[in-house]
C-alpha positions as a printed Julia matrix, in Angstrom:
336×3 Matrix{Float64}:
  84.73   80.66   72.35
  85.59   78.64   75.26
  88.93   78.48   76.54
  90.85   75.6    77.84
  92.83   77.11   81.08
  95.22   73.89   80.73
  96.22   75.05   77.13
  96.17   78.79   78.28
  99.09   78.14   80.93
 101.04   75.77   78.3
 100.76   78.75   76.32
 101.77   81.62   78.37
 104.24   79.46   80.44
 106.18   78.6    76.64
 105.99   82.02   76.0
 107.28   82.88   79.28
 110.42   80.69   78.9
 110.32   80.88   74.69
 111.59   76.85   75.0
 109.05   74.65   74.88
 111.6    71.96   77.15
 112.26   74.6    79.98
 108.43   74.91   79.92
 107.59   71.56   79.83
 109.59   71.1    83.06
 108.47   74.26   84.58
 104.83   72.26   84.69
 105.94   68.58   84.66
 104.5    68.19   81.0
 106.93   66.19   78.46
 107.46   68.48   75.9
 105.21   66.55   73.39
 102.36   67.09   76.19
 102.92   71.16   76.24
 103.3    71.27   72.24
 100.16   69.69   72.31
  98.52   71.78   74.11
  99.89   74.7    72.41
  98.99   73.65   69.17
  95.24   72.92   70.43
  95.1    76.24   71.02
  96.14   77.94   68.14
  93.56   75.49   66.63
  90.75   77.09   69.03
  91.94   81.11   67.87
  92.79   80.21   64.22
  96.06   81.87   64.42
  99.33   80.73   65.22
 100.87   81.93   68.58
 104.75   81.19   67.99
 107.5    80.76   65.18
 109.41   77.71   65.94
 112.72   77.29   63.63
 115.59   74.65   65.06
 116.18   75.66   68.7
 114.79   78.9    68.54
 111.31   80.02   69.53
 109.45   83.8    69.15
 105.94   85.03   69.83
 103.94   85.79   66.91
 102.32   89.3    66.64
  99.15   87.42   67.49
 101.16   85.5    70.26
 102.77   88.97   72.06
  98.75   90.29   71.4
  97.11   87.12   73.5
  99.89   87.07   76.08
  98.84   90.03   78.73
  95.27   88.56   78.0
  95.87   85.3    78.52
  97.91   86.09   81.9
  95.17   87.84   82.91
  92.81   84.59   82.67
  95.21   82.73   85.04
  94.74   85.59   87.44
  90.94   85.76   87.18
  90.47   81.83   87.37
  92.7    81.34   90.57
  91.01   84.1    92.17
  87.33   82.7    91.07
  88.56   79.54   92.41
  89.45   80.69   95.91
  86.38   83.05   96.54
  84.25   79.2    95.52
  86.01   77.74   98.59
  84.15   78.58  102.23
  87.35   77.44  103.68
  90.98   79.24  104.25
  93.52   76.92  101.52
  96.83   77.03  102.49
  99.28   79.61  101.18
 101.24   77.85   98.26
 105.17   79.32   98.98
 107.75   77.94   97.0
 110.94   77.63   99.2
 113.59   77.04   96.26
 115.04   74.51   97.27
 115.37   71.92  100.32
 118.9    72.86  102.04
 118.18   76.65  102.11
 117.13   78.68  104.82
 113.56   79.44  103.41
 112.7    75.94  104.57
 113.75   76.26  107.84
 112.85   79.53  108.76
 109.01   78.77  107.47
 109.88   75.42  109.56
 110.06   77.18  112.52
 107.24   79.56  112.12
 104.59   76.65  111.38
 106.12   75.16  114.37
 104.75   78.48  116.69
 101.92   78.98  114.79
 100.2    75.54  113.53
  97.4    77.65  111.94
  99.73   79.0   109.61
  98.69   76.6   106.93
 101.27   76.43  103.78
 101.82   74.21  100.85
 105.69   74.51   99.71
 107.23   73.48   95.67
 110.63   73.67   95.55
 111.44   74.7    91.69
 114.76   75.3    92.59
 115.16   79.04   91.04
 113.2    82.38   90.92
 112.66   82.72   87.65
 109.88   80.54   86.99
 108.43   80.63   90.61
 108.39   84.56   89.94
 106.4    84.21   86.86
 104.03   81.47   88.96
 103.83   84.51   91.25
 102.49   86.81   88.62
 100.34   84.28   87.05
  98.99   83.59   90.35
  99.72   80.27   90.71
 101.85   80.94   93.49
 101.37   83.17   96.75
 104.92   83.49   97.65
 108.4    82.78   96.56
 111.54   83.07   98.03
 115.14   83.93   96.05
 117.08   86.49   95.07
 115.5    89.09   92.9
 118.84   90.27   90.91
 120.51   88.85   87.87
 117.58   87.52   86.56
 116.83   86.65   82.94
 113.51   87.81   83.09
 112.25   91.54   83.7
 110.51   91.41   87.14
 106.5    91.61   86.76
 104.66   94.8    87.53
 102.5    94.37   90.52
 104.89   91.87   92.39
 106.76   93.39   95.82
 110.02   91.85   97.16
 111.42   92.62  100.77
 114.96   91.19  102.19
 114.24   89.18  105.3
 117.98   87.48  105.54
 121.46   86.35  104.44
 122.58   82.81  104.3
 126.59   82.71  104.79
 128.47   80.91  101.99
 131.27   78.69  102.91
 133.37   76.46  100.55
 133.51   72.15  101.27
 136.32   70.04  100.5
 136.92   66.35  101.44
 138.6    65.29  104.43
 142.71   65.48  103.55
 142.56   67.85  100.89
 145.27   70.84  101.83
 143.07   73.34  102.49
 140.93   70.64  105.44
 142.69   72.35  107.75
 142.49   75.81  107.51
 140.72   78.33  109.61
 139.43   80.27  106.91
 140.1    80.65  103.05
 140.54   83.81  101.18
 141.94   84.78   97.64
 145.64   83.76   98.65
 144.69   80.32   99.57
 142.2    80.0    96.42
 144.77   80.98   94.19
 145.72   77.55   93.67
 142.64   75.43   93.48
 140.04   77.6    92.2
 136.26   77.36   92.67
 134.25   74.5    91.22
 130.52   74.92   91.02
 127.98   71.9    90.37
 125.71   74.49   87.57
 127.19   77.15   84.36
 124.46   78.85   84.28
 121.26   78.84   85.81
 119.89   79.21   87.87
 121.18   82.74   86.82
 120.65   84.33   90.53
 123.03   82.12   91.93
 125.65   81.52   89.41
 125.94   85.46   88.79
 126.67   85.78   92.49
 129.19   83.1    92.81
 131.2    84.26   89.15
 131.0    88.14   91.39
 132.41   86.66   94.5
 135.61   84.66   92.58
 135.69   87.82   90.42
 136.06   90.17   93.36
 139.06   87.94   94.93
 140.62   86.82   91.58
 139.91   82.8    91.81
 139.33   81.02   88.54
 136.22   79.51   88.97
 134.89   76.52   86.68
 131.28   75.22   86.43
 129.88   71.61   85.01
 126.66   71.64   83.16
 124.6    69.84   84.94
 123.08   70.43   88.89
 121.17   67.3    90.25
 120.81   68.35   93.6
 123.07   68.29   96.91
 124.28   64.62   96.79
 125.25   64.83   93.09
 127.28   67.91   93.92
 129.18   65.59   97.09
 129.2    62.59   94.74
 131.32   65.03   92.1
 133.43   66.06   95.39
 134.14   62.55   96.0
 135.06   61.98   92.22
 137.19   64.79   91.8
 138.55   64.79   95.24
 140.87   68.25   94.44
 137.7    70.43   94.05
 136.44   72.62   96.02
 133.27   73.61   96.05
 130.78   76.63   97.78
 128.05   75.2    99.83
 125.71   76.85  102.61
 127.37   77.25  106.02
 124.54   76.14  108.03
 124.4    73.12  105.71
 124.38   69.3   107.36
 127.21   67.78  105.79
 128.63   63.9   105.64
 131.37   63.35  107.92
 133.79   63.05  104.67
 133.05   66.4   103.93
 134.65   69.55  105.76
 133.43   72.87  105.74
 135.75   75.76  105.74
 134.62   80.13  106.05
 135.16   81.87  103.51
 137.49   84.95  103.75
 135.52   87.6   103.05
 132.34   85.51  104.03
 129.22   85.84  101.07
 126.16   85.54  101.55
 123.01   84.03   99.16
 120.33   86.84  100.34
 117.06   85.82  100.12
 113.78   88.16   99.72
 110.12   87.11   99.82
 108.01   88.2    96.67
 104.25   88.11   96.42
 101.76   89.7    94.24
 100.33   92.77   95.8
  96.84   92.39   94.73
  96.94   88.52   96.23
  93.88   88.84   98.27
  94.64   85.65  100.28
  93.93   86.04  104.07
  96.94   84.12  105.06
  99.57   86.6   103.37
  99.8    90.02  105.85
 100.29   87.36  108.84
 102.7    85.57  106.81
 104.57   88.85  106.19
 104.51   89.91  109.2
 105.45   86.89  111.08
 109.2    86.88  108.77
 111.84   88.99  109.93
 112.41   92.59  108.01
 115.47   93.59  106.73
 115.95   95.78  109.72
 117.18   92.02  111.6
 120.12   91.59  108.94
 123.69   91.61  109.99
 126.07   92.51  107.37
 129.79   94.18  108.47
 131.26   95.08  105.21
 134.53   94.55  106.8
 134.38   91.88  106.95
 131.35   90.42  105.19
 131.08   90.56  100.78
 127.32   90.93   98.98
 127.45   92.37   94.69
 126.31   96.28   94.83
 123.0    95.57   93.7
 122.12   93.42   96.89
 123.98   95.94   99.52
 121.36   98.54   97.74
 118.37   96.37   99.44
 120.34   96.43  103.14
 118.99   98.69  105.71
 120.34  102.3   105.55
 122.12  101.18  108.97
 122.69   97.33  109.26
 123.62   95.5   112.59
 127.17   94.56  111.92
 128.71   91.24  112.59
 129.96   91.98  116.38
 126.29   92.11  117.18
 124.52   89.63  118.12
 125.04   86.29  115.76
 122.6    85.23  112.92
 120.43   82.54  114.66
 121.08   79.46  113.71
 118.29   77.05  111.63
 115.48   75.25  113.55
 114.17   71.67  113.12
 111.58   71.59  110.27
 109.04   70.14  111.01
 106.68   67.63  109.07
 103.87   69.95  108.44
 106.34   71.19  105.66
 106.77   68.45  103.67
 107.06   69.59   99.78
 104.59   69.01   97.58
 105.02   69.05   94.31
């Protein structure tokens, strides 16, 4: 029987997400395209891989029996594909998104070491770039590896390399413009407003711990089209405010105020550990450990689970300051 690898990752992708939309997106299929596909398959094994009623979608018995199988394939076809090739492909690292410091920090690395040849996606979460991971369609990705719907794959490591600083914007004039720094007294009144409700689930789960922890009511809209969208709604609804990156470039209507304890997005670096690709012990190496991060829980808030991936003994905040993002430079230009 021969196989159709396009139909293979439709299939293990939908079965991945179990919604045939999310996976449509996760490989920039319509969903007609990935249904499709799908059913060309089940065609091909004479047996039917998922029950689809209304919204809801399940794997079969056959389905949940072709799944490890058909992951397996992936593996075995990217691999076959790379050993064909005389010459060193870059390492494909999905950097989440474009505002984060992922970008940057791989910025500045290609920037010392031009050799250090990567092709970047940005799919904006780490749930499906974890699963690319595992599949093997990806090298590395970059997030943070807790409160995830998804149980993490065997075979695939994670290591903290930094903390990002969260910070909250409001527009120019709004009451709290002014202030110094924000904590739970000052956010009693206004709240937190986030541009997403629910996924990705890494990030939201943070931010509903943080306004938990200090008591703010914190409301979310559906929706999260990127950075402007989230200023545009700012501008809209000029009472919000809104957390946003503290290293962040921001419009000149827009001010940025610390947050009081400060949080942090941490971000950890996952790869497969049977990727045999010769460009992934330099690029490990080259990113900081978790030995570099600076977190003073005086003063400083992370959820348990992500002070459980800190150093035993981490360089508090008095030390020497977080460097600050580089340029990035063109040779990191996203592909998608």
């Amino acid at each position: 029987m021969d196989l159709d690898l396009a139909q293979v990752r439709a299939f293990v992708r939908a079965a991945e997400e179990l919604h045939f939309g999310r996976a449509a997106a996760g490989l920039y299929l319509t969903q007609q395209a990935l249904s499709k596909r799908v059913g060309r398959l089940e065609q091909a094994l004479g047996e039917r891989l998922f029950e689809r009623g209304g919204q809801r979608v399940e794997l079969t018995e056959a389905g949940g029996r072709f799944l490890p199988y058909a992951r397996e394939l992936l593996v075995l076809a990217a691999r076959a594909a790379q050993a064909a090739r005389p010459t060193v492909l870059p390492l494909k690292v999905d950097v989440w998104g474009p505002v984060h410091r992922p970008l940057s920090l791989l910025g500045e690395l290609v920037s010392a070491y031009p050799d250090l040849l990567l092709e970047l996606s940005m799919r904006r979460g780490l749930g499906s770039a974890l699963e690319a991971v595992a599949r093997g369609d990806l090298d590395v990705a970059w997030g943070r590896p807790h409160d995830l719907d998804i149980p993490w794959p065997e075979g695939v490591h994670r290591r903290l390399v930094c903390l990002e600083p969260i910070a909250v914007g409001v527009l120019a004039g709004h009451p709290l413009a002014g202030a110094a720094s924000v904590g739970a007294a000052e956010l009693a009144e206004h709240g937190l407003w986030i541009p997403f409700e629910d996924r990705p689930p890494e990030l939201t789960s943070l931010l509903r711990a943080y306004a938990a922890a200090l008591g703010v009511p914190l409301t979310g809209t559906a929706s999260n089209l990127g950075v402007e969208h989230t200023l545009a709604e700012l501008r809209r609804r000029p009472e919000r405010v809104t957390p946003l990156g503290a290293w962040w470039q921001l419009p000149a209507d827009v001010v940025r105020v610390p947050l009081r304890p400060t949080p942090y997005l941490p971000w950890s670096v996952v790869w497969r550990a049977d990727n045999p690709h010769p460009l992934l012990p330099r690029l490990l190496k080259l990113l900081p450990g978790p030995g570099s991060v600076r977190f003073d829980p005086a003063h400083d808030w992370l959820p348990e689970a992500d002070r459980a991936d800190l150093p035993a003994s981490p360089v508090p905040r008095g030390g020497r300051p977080p460097r600050q993002p580089g340029p990035v430079r063109s040779a990191l230009t996203p592909r998608r």
